[in-house]
PDBQT receptor file of N, H, CA, C and O in Angstrom, charges set to zero:
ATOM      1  N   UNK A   1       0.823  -1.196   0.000  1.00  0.00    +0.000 N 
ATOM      2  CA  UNK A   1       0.000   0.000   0.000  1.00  0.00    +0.000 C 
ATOM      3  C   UNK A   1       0.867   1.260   0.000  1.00  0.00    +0.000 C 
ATOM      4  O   UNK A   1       0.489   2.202  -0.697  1.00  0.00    +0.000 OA
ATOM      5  N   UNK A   2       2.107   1.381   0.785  1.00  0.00    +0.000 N 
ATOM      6  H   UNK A   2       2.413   0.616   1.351  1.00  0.00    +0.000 HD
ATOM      7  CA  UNK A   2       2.639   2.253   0.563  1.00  0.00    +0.000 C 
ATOM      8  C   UNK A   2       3.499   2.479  -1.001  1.00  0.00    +0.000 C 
ATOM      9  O   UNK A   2       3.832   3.536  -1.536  1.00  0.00    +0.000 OA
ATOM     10  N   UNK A   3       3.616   1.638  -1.276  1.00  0.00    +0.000 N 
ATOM     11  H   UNK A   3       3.345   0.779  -0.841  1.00  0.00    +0.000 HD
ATOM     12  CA  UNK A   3       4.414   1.337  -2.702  1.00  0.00    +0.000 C 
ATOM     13  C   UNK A   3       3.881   2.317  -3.381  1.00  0.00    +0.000 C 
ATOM     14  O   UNK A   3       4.572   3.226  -3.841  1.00  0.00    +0.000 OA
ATOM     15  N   UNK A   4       2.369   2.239  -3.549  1.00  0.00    +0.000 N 
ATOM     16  H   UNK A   4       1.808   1.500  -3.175  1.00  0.00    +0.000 HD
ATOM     17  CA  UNK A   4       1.217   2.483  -4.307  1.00  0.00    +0.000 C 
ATOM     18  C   UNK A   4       0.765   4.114  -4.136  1.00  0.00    +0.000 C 
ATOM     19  O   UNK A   4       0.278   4.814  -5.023  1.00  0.00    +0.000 OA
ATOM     20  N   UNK A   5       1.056   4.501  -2.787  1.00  0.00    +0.000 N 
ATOM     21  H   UNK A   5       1.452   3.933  -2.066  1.00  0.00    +0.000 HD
ATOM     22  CA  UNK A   5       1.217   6.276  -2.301  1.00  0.00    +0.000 C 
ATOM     23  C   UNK A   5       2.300   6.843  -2.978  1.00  0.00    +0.000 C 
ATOM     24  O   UNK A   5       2.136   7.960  -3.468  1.00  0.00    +0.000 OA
ATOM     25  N   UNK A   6       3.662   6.129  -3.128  1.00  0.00    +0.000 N 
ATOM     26  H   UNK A   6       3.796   5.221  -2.730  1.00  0.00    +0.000 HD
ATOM     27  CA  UNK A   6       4.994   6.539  -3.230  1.00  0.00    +0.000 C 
ATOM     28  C   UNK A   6       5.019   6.675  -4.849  1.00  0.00    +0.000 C 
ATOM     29  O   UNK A   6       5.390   7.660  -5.487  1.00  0.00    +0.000 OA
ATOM     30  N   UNK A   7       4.528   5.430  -5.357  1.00  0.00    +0.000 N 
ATOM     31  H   UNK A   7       4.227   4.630  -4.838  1.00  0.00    +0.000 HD
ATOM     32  CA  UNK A   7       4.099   5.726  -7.009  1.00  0.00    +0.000 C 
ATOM     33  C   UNK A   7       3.389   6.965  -7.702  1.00  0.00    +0.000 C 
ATOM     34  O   UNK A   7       3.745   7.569  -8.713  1.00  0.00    +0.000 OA
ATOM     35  N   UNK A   8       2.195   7.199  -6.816  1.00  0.00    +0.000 N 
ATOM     36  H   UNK A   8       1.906   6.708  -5.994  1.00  0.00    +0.000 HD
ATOM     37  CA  UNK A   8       1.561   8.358  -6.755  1.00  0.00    +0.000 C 
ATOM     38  C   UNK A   8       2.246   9.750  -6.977  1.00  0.00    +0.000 C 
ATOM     39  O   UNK A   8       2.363  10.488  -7.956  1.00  0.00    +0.000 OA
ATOM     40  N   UNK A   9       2.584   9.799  -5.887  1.00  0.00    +0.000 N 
ATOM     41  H   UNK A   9       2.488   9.201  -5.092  1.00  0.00    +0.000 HD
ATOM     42  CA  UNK A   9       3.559  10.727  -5.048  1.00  0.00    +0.000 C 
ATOM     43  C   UNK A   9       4.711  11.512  -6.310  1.00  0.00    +0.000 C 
ATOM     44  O   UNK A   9       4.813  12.701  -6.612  1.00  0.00    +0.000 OA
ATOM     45  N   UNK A  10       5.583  10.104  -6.925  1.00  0.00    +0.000 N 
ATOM     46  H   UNK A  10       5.499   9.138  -6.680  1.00  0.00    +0.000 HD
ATOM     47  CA  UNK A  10       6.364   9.980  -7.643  1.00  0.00    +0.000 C 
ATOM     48  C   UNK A  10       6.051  10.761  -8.840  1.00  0.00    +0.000 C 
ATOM     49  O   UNK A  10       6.591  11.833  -9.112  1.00  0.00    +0.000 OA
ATOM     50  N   UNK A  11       4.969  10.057  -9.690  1.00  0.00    +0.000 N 
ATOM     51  H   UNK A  11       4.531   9.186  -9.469  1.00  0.00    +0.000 HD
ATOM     52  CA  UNK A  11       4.350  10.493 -10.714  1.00  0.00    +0.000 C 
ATOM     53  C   UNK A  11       3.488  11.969 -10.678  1.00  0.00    +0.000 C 
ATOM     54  O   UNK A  11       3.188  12.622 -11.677  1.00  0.00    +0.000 OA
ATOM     55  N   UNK A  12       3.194  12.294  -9.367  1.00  0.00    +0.000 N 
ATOM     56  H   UNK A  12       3.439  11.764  -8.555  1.00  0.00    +0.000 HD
ATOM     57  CA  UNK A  12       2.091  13.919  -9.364  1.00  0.00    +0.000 C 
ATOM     58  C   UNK A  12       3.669  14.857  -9.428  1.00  0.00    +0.000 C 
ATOM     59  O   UNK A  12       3.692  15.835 -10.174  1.00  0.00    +0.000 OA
ATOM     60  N   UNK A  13       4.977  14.486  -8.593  1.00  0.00    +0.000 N 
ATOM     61  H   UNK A  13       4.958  13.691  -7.987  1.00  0.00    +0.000 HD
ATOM     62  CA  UNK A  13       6.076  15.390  -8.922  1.00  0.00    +0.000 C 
ATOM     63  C   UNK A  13       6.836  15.823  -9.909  1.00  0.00    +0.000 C 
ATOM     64  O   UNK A  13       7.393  16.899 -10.131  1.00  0.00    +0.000 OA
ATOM     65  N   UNK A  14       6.705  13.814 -11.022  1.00  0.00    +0.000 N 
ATOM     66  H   UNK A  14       6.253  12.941 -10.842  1.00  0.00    +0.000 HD
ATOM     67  CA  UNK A  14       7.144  14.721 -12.321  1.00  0.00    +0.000 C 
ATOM     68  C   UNK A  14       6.077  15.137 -13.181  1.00  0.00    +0.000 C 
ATOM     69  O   UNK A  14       6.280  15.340 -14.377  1.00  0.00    +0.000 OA
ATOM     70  N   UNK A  15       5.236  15.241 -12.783  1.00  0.00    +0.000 N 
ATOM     71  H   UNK A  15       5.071  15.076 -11.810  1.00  0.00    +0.000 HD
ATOM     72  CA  UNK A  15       3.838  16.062 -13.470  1.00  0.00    +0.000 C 
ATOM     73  C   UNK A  15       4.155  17.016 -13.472  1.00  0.00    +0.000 C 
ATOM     74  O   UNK A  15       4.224  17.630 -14.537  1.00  0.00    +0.000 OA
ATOM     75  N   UNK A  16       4.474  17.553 -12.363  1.00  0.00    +0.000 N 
ATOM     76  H   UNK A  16       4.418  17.054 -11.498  1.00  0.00    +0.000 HD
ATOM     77  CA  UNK A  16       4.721  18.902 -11.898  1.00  0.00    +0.000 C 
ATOM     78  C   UNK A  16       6.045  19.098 -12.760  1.00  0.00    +0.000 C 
ATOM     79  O   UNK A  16       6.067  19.927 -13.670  1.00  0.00    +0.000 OA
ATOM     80  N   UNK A  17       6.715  18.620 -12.570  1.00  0.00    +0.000 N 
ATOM     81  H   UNK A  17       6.698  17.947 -11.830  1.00  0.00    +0.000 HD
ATOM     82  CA  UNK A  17       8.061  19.215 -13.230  1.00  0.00    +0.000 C 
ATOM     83  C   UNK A  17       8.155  19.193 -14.990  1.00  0.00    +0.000 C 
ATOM     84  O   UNK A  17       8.954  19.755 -15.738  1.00  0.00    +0.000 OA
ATOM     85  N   UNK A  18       7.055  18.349 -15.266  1.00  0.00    +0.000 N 
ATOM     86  H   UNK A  18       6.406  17.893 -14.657  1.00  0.00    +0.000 HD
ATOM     87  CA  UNK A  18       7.111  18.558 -16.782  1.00  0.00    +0.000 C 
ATOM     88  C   UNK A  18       5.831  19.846 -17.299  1.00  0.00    +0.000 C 
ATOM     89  O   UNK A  18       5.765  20.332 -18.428  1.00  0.00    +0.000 OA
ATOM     90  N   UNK A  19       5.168  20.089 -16.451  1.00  0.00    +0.000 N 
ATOM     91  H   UNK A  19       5.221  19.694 -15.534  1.00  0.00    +0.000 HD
ATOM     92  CA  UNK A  19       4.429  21.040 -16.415  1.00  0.00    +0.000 C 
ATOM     93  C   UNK A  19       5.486  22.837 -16.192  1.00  0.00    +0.000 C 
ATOM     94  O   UNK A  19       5.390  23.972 -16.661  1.00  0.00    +0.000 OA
ATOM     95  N   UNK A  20       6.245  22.242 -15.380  1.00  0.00    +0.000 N 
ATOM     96  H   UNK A  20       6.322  21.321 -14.999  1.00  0.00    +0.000 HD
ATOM     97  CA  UNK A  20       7.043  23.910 -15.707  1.00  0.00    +0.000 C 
ATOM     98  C   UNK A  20       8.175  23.714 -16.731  1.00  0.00    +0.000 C 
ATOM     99  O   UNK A  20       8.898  24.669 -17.016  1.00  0.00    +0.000 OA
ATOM    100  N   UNK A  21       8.321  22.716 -17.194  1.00  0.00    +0.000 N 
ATOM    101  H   UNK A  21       7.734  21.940 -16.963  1.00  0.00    +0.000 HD
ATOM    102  CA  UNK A  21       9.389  22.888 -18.404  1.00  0.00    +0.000 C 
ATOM    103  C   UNK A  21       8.246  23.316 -19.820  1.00  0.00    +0.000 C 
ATOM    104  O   UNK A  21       8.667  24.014 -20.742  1.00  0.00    +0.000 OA
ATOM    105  N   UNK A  22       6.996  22.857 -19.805  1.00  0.00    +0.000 N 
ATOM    106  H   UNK A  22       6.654  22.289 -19.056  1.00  0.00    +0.000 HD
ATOM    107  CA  UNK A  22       6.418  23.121 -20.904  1.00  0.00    +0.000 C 
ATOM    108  C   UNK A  22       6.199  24.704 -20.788  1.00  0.00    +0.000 C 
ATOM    109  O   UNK A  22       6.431  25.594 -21.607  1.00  0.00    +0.000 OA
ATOM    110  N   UNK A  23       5.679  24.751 -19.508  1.00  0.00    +0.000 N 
ATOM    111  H   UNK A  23       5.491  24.028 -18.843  1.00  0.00    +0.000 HD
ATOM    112  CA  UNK A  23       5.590  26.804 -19.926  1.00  0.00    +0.000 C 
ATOM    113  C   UNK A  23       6.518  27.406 -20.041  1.00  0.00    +0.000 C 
ATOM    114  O   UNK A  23       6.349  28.609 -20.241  1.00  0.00    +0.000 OA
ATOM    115  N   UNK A  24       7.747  26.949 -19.980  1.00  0.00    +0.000 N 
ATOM    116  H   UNK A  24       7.885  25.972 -19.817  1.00  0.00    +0.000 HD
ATOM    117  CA  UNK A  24       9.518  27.743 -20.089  1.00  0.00    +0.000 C 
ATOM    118  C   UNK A  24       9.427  27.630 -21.593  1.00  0.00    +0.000 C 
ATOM    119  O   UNK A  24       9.477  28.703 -22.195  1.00  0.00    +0.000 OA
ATOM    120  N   UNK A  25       9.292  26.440 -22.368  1.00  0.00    +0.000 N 
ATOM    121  H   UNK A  25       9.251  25.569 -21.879  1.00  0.00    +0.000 HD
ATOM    122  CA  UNK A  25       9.172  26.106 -23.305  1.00  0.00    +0.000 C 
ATOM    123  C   UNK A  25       8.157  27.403 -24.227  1.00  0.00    +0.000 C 
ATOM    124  O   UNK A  25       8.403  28.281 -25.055  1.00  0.00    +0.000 OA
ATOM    125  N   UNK A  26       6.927  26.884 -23.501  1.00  0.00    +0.000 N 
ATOM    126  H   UNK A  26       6.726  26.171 -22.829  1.00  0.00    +0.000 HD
ATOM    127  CA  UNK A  26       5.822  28.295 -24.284  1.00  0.00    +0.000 C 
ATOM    128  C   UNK A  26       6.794  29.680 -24.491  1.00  0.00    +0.000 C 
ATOM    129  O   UNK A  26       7.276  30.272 -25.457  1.00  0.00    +0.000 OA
ATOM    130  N   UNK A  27       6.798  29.828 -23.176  1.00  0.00    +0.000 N 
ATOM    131  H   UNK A  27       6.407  29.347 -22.391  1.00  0.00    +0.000 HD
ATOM    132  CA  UNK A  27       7.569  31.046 -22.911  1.00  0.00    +0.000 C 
ATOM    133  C   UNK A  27       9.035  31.371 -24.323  1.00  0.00    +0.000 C 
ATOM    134  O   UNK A  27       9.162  32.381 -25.015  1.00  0.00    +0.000 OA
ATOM    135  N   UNK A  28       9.905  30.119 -24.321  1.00  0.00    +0.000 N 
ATOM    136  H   UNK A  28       9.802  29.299 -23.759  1.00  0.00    +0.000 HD
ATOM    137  CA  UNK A  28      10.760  30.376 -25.486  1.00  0.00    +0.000 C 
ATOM    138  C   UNK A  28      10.111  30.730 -26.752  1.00  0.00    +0.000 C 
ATOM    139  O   UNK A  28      10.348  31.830 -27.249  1.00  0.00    +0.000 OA
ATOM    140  N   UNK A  29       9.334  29.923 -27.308  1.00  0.00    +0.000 N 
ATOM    141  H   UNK A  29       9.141  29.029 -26.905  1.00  0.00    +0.000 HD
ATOM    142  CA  UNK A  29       8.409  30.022 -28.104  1.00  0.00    +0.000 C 
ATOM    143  C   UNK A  29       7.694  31.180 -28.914  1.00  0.00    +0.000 C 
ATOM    144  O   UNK A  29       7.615  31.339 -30.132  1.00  0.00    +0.000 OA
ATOM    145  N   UNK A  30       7.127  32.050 -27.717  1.00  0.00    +0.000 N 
ATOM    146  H   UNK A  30       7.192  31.920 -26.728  1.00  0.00    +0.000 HD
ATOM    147  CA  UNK A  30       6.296  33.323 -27.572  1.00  0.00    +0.000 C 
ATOM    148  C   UNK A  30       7.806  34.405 -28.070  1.00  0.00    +0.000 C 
ATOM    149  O   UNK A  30       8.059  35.165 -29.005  1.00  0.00    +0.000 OA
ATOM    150  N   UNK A  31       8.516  33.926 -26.849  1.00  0.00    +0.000 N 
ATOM    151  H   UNK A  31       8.311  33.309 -26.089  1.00  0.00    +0.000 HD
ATOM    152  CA  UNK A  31       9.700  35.168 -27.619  1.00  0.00    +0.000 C 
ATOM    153  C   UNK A  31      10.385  35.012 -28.320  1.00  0.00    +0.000 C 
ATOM    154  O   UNK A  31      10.999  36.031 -28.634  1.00  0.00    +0.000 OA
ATOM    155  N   UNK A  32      10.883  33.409 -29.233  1.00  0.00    +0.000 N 
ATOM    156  H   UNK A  32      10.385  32.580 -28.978  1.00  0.00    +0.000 HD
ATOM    157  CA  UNK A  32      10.990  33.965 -30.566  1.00  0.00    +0.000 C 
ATOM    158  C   UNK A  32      10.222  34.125 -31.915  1.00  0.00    +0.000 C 
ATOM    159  O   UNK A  32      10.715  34.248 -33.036  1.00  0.00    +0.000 OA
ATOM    160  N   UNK A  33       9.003  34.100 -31.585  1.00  0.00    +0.000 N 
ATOM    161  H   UNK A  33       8.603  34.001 -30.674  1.00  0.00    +0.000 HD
ATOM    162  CA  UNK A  33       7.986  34.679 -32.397  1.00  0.00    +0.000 C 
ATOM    163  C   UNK A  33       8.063  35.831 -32.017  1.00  0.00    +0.000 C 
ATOM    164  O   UNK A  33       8.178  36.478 -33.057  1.00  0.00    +0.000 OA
ATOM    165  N   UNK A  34       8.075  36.550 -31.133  1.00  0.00    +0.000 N 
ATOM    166  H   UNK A  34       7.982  36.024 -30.288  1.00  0.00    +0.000 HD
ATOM    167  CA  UNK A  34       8.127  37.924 -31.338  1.00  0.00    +0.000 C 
ATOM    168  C   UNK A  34       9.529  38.496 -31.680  1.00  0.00    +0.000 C 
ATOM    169  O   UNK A  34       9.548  39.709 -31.888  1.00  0.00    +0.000 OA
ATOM    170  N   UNK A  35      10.450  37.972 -31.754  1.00  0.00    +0.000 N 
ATOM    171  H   UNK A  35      10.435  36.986 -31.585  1.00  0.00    +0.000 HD
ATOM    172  CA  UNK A  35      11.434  38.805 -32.289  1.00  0.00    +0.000 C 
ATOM    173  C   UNK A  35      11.516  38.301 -33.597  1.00  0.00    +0.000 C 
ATOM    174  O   UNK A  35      12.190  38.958 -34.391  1.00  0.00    +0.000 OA
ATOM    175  N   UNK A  36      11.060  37.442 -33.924  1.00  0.00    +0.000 N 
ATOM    176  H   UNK A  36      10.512  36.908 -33.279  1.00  0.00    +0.000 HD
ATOM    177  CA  UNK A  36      11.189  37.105 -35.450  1.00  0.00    +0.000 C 
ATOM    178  C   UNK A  36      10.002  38.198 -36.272  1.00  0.00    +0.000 C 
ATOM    179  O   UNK A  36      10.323  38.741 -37.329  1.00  0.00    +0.000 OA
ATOM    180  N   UNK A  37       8.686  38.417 -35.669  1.00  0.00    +0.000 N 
ATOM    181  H   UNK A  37       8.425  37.976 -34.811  1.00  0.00    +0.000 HD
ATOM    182  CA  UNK A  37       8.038  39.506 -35.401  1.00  0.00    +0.000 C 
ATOM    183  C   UNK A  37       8.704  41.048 -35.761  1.00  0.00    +0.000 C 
ATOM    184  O   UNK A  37       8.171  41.846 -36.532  1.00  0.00    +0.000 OA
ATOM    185  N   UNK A  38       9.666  41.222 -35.211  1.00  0.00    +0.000 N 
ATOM    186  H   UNK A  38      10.099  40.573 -34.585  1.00  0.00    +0.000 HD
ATOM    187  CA  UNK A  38      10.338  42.295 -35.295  1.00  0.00    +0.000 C 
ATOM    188  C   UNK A  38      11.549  42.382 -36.053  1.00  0.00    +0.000 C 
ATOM    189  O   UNK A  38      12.220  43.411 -36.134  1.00  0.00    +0.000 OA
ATOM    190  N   UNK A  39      11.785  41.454 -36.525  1.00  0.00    +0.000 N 
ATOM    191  H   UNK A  39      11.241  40.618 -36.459  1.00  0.00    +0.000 HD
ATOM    192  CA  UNK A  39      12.720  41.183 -37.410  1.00  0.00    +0.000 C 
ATOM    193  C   UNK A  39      12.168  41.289 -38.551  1.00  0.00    +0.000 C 
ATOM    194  O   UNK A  39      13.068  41.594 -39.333  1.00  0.00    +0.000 OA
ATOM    195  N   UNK A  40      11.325  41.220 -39.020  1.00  0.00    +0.000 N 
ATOM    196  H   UNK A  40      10.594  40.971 -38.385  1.00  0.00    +0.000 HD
ATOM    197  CA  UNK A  40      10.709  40.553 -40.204  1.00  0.00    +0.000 C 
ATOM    198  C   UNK A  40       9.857  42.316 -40.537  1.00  0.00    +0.000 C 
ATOM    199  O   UNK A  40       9.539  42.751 -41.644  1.00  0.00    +0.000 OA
ATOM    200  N   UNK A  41       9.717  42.858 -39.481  1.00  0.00    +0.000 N 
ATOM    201  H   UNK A  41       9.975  42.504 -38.582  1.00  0.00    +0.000 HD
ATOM    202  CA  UNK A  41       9.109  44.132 -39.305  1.00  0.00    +0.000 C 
ATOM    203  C   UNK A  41      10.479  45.325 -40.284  1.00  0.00    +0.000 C 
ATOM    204  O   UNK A  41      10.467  46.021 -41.299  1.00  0.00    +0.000 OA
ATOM    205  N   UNK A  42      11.490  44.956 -39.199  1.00  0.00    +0.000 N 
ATOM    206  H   UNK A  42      11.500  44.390 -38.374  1.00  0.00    +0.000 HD
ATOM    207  CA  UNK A  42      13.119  45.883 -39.387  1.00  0.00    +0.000 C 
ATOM    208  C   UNK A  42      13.791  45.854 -41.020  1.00  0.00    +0.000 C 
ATOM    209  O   UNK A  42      14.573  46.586 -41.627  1.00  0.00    +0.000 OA
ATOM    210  N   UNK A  43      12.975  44.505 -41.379  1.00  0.00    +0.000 N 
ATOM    211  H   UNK A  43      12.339  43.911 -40.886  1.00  0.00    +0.000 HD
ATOM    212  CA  UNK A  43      13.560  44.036 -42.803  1.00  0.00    +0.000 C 
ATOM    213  C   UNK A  43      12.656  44.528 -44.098  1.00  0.00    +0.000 C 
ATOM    214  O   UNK A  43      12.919  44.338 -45.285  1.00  0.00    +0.000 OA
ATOM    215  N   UNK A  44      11.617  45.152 -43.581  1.00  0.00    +0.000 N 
ATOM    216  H   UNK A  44      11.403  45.306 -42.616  1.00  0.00    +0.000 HD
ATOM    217  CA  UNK A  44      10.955  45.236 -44.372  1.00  0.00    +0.000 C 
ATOM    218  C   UNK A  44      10.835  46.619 -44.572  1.00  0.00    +0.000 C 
ATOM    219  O   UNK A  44      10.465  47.049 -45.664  1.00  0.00    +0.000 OA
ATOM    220  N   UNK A  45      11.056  47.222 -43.811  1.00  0.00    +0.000 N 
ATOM    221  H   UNK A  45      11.357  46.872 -42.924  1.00  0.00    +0.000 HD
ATOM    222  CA  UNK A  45      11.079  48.769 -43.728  1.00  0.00    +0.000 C 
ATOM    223  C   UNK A  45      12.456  49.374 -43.997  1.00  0.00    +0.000 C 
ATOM    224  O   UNK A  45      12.821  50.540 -43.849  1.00  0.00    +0.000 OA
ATOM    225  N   UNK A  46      13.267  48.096 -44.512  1.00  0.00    +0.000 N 
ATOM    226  H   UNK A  46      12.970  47.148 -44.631  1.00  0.00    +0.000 HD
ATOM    227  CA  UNK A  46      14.686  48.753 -44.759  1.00  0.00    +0.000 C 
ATOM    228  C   UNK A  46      16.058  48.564 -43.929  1.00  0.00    +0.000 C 
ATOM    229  O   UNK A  46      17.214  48.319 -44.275  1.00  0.00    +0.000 OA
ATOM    230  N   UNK A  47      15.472  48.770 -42.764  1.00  0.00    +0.000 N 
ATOM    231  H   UNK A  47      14.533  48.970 -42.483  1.00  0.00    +0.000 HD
ATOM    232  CA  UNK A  47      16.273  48.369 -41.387  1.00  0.00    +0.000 C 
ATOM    233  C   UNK A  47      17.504  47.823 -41.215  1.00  0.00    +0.000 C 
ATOM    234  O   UNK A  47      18.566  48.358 -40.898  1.00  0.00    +0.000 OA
ATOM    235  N   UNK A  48      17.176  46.444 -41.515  1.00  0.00    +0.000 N 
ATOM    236  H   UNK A  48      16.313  46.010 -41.773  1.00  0.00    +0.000 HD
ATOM    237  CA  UNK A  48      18.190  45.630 -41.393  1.00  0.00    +0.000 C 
ATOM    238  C   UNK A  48      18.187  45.167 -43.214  1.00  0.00    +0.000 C 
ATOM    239  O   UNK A  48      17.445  45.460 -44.152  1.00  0.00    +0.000 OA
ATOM    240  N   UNK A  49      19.424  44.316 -43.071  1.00  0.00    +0.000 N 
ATOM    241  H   UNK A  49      20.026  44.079 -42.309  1.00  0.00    +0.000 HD
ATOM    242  CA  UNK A  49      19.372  43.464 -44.225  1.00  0.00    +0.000 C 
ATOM    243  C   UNK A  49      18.802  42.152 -43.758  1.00  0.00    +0.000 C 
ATOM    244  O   UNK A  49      18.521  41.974 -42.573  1.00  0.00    +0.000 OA
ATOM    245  N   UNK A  50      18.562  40.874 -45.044  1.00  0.00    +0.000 N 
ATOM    246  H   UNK A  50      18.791  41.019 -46.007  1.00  0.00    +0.000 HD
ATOM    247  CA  UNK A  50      17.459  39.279 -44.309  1.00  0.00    +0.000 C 
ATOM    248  C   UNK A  50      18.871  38.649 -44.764  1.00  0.00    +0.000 C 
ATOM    249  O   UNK A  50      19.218  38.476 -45.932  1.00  0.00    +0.000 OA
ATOM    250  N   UNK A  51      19.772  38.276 -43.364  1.00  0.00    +0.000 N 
ATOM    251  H   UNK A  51      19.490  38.417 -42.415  1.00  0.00    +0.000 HD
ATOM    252  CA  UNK A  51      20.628  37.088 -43.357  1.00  0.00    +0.000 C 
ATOM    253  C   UNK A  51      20.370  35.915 -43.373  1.00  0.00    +0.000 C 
ATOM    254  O   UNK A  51      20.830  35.654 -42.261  1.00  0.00    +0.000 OA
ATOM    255  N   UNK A  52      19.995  34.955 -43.744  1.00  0.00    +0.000 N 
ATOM    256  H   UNK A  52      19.622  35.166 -44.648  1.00  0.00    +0.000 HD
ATOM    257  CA  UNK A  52      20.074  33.868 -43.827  1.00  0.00    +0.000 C 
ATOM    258  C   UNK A  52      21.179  32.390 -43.813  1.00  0.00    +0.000 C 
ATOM    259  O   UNK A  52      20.706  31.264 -43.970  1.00  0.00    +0.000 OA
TER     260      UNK A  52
């Protein structure tokens, strides 16, 4: 029975821990869409040159 708490236990922590790597993740995500956002903005108006 305790096996069966500890399994629990086990599995709700890396829940948790894969739950804050996915919003770090979002989070990367969000900001490089927005600087690609602004890149794509800078390049078009002259700004920059499109390196590739």
């Amino acid at each position: 029975m305790i096996t069966a708490f500890q399994e629990v236990e086990d599995n709700l922590s890396t829940l948790r821990i894969l739950s804050q790597e996915l919003q770090q993740q979002n989070a990367t995500v969000e900001s490089s869409q927005e600087y690609l956002t602004l890149a794509e903005a800078r390049h078009q108006s002259g700004l920059d040159i499109y390196l590739m």
